[in-house]
Legacy VTK file of the C-alpha trace (Angstrom):
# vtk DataFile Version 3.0
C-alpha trace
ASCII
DATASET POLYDATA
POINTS 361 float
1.971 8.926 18.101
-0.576 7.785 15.767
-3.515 6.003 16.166
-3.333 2.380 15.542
-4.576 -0.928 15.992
-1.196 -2.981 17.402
-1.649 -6.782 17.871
0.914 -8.555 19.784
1.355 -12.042 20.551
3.976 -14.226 22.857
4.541 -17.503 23.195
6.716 -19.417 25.976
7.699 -23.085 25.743
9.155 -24.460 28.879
8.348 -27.659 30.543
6.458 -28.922 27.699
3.737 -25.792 27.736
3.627 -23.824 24.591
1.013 -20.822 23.197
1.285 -18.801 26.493
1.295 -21.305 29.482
-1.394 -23.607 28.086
-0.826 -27.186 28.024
0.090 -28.481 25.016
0.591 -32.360 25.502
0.172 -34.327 29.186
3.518 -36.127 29.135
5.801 -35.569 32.523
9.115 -35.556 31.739
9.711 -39.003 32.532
7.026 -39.833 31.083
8.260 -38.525 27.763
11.438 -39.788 27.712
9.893 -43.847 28.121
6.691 -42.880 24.659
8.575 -40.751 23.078
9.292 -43.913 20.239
5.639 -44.990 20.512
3.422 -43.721 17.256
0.023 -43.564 19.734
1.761 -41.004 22.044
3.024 -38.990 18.631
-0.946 -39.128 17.369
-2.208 -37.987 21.157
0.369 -34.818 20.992
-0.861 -34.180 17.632
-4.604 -34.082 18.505
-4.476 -32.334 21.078
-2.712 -29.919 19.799
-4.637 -29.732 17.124
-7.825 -29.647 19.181
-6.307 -26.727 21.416
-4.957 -24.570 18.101
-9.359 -24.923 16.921
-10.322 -23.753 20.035
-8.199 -20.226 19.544
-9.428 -19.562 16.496
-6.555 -21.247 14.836
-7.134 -23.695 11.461
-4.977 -26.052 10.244
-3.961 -25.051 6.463
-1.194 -27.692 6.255
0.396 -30.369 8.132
2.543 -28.842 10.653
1.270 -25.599 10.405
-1.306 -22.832 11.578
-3.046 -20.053 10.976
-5.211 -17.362 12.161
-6.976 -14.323 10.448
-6.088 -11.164 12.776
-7.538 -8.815 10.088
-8.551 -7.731 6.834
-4.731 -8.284 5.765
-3.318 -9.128 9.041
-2.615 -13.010 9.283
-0.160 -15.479 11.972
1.285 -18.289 11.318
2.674 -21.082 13.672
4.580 -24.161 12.535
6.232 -27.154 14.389
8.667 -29.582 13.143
10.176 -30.251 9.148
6.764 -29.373 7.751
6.165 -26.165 9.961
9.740 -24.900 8.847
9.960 -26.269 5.016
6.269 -23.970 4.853
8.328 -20.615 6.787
11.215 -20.944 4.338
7.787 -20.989 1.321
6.758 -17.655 3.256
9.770 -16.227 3.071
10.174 -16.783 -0.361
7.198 -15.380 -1.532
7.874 -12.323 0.436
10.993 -12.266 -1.573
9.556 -12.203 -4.493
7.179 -9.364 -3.343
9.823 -7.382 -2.016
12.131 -8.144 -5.589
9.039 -6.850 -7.727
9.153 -3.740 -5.649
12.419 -3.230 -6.304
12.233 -2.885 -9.968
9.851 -0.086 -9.762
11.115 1.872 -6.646
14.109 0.945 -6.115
16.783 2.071 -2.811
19.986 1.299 -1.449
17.892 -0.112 1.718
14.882 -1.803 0.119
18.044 -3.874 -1.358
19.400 -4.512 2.061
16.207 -5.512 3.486
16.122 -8.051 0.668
19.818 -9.118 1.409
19.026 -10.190 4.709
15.858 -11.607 4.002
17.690 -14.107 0.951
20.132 -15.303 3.633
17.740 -16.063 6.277
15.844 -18.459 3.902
18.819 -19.865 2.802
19.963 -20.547 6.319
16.722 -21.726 7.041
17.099 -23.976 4.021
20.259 -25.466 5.060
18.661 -25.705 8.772
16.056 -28.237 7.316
18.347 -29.949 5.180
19.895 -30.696 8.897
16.670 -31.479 10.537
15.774 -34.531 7.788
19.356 -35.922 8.499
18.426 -36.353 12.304
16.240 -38.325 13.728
14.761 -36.267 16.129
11.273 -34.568 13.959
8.465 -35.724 15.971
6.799 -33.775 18.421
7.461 -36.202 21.482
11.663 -35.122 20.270
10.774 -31.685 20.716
9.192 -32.093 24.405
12.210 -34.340 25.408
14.423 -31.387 24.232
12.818 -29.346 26.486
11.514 -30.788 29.492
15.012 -31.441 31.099
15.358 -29.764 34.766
18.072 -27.341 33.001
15.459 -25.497 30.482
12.965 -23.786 32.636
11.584 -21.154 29.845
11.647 -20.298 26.276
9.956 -17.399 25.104
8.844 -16.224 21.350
7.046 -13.679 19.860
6.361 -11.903 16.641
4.197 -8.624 15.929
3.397 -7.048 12.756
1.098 -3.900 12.135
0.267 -1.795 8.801
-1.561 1.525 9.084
-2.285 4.492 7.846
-1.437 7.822 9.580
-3.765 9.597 11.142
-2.087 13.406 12.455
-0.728 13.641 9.129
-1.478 12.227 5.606
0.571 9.252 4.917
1.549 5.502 6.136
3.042 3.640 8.496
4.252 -0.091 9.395
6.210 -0.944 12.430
7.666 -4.992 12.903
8.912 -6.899 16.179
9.723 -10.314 16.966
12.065 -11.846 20.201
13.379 -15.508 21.155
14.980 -15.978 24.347
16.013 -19.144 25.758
17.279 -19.471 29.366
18.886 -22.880 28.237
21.283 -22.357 25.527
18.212 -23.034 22.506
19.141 -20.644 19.707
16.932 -19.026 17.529
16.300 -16.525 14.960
14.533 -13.328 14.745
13.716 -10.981 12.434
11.606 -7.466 11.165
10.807 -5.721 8.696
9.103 -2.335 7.806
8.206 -0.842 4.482
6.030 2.248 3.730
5.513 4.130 0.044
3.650 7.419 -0.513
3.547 10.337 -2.948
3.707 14.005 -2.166
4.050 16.689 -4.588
4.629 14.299 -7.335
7.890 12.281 -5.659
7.274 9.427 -4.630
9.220 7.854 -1.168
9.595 5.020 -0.096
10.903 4.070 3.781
12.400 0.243 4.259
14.174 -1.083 7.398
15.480 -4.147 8.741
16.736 -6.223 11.410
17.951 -9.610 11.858
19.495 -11.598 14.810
20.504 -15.093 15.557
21.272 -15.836 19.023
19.686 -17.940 22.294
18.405 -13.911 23.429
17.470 -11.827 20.348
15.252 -9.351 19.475
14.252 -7.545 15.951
12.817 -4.450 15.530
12.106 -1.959 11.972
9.592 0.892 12.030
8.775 3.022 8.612
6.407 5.983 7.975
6.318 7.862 4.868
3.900 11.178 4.128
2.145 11.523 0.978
-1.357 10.271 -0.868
-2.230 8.325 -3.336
-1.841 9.565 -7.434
-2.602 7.921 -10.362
-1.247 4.637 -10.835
1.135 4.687 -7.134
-1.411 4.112 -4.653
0.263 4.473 -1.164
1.242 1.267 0.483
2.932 -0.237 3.624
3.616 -3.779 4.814
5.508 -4.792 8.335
6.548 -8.333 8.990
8.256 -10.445 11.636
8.993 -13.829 12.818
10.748 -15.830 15.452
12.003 -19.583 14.616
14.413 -22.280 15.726
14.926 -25.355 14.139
16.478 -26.658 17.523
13.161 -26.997 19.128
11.383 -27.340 15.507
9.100 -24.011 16.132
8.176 -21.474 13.954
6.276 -18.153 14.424
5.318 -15.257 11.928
3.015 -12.765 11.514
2.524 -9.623 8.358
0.245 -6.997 7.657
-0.085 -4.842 4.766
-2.026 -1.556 4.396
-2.939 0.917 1.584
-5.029 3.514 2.914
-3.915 6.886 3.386
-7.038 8.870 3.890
-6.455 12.949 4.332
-5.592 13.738 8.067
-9.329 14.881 9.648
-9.627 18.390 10.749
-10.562 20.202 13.534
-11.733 23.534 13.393
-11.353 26.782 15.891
-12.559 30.211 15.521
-10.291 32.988 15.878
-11.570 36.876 16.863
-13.525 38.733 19.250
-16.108 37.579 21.467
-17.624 40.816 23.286
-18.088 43.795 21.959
-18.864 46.411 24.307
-20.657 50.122 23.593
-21.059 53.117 25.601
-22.249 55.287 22.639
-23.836 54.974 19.699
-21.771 53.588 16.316
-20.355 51.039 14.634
-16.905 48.754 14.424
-15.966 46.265 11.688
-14.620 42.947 12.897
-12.762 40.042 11.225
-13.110 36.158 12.283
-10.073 33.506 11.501
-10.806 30.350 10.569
-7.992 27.822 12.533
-7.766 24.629 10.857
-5.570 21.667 12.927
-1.690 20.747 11.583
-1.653 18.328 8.333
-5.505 19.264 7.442
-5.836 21.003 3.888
-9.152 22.886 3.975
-10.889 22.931 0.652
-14.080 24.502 2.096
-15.493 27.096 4.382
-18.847 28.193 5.467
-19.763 30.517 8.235
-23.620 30.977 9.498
-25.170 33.068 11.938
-28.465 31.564 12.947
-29.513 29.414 9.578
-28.026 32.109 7.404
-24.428 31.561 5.416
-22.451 34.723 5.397
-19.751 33.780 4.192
-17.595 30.873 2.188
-14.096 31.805 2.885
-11.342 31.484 5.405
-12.204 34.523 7.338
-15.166 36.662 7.703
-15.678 40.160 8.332
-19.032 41.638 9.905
-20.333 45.260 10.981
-21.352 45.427 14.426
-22.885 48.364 16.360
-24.405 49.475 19.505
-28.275 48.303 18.294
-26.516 44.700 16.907
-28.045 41.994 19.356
-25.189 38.971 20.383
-25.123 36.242 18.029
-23.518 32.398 17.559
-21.008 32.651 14.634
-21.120 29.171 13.380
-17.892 27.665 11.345
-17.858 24.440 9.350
-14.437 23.725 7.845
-14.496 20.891 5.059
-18.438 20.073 5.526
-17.301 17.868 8.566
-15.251 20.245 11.001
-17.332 22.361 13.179
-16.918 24.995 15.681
-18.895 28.054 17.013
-18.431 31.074 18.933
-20.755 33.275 20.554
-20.466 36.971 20.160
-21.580 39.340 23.002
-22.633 42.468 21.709
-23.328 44.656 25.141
-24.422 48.769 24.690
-24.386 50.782 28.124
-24.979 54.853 26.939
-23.465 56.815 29.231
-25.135 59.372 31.959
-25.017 62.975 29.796
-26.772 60.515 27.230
-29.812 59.602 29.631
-29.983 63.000 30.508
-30.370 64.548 27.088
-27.369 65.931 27.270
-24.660 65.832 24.643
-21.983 63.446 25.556
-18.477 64.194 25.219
LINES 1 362
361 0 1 2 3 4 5 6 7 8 9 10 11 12 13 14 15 16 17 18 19 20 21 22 23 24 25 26 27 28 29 30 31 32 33 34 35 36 37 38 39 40 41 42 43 44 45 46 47 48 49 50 51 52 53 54 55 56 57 58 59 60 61 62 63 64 65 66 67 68 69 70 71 72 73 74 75 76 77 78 79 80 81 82 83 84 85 86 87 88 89 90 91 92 93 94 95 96 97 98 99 100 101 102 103 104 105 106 107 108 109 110 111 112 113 114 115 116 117 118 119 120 121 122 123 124 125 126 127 128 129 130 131 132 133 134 135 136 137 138 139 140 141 142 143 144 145 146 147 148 149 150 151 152 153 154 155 156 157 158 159 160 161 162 163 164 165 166 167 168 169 170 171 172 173 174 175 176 177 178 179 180 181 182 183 184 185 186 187 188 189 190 191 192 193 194 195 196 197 198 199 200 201 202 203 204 205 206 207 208 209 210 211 212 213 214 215 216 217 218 219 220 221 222 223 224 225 226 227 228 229 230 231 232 233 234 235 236 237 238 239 240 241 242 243 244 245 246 247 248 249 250 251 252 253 254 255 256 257 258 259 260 261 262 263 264 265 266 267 268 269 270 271 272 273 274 275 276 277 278 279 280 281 282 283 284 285 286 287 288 289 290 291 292 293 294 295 296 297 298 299 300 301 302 303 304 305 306 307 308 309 310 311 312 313 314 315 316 317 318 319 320 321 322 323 324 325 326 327 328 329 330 331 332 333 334 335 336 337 338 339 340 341 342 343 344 345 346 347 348 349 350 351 352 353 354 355 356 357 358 359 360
């Protein structure tokens, strides 16, 4: 599998306790059912939420809604309420229109699908809000009520997102999850998606999948990885994204990533050939080293060096050794980063006639 950064993030809502566990407002449920009309109870929820989202790094960059900076281009979003969801179904749009502009330049039967599903959740989503200003239930005091009854005892979310380049091979990756699951008949929706572009040889792919679900236990997931590099004018590119809402209990949770890195896959280097040499007479042998590069790594440079000599530049090298030729370090460097060495034991034993002065068979 390769090497990645992967954020994840849950959040469970049951018994009036949202982000994890932690309290979000001090009302029993008794005591929420008697204040849930009065405006200073409303403003006490809201500051202390507020207060709470600061102190986990989140800021406030509308009313209703959340955000905090996981990365360079890796960003989470939490809304509550009509203001939370009317700025999910603005998300979703402009992810649309990101998706759409993609389209006309790389176009595929399942980039289209992706951007199918992704139309008719923010339409649902539309008509979902269109519901929520007809009731009279938007505050956040309505949303603890809904949920601090005896019968709802836990209602989970999440949403994960990650964008990254590949790191056995050349290339890039994205990967998408989110999940709602209530255990008191809440429904919500979920839903993923993973796209990933790269060139290789001069075609350029591109990977898309998604996956949407409605339900009160739902999960989404979409995974894409594409080799290739970078050419002139396509850079490689890759973007997951995911979110979990419900405009039952007025929540709403996203989080994206994009990426557009695809570096060359590092190398490792090995020496191949012999490493003793052994001489009972006098003479002479010619031997050949193999330079062994790891899978996915193109080698564009060689250099072997005995001591603080190069001796040669290319992908194997061939040396004379004989009885008088003291052992020696071969020393490989594949790419000016990749190293590796071997040490060559050259061992010369003459035989008996020899010490004698004899002449040896």
């Amino acid at each position: 599998m390769n090497s990645r950064k992967y954020w994840i993030a849950a959040l469970c809502l049951g018994l009036m306790t949202l982000l994890g566990g932690s309290r979000l407002w001090a009302a029993t449920a008794a005591t929420a059912a008697t204040t849930a009309t009065t405006a200073t109870t409303e403003q006490q929820q809201v500051n202390e939420l507020k207060a709470k989202m600061k102190a986990e790094g989140w800021t406030q960059i509308s009313e209703g809604v959340f955000e905090r900076q996981l990365g360079p281009n890796k960003v989470e979003h939490l809304g509550y309420g009509r203001e939370g969801l009317s700025w999910t179904i603005g998300e979703l749009n402009r992810k649309l229109a990101s998706l759409r502009k993609e389209y006309e330049t790389y176009p595929s039967e399942k980039l289209a699908k992706t951007i199918d599903d992704l139309t008719y959740k923010s339409a649902k989503a539309q008509h979902e809000l269109w519901r929520m200003d007809k009731s009279s239930a938007k505050g956040l005091s309505s949303m603890t009520a809904a949920v601090a009854g005896a019968s709802c005892s836990n209602i989970c979310y999440s949403a994960t997102a990650d964008a990254y380049p590949l790191t056995s091979t050349q290339g890039v990756g994205a990967v998408a999850d989110a999940s709602f699951n209530s255990t008191c008949g809440y429904s919500g929706d979920t839903y993923a998606y993973a796209y990933a572009r790269a060139t290789l040889s001069g075609t350029t792919t591109t990977v898309t999948q998604s996956d949407p679900h409605t339900g009160t236990s739902v999960t989404s997931h979409a995974a894409a990885t594409v080799n290739g590099d970078s050419v002139s004018g396509i850079p490689c590119y890759s973007e997951a994204s995911s979110y979990a809402q419900s405009s039952a209990l007025g929540i709403s949770y996203s989080t994206s990533d994009t990426n557009s890195s695809c570096p060359a896959a590092s190398c490792t280097a090995s020496i191949s050939g012999t490493s003793y040499e052994y001489f009972i007479n006098t003479g002479c042998r010619t031997r050949t080293w193999t330079a062994v590069v790891s899978s996915g790594c193109t080698a564009t440079s060689y250099q072997w060096k005995i001591g603080s000599t190069v001796v040669g530049t290319g992908s194997t090298y061939t040396k004379s050794i004989c009885a008088s030729t003291p052992s020696f370090t071969l020393d490989l460097t594949v790419n000016g980063t990749a190293t590796s060495s071997l040490y060559v034991e050259v061992v010369y034993e003459p035989c008996e006639c020899c010490r004698s002065g004899q002449i040896c068979p």
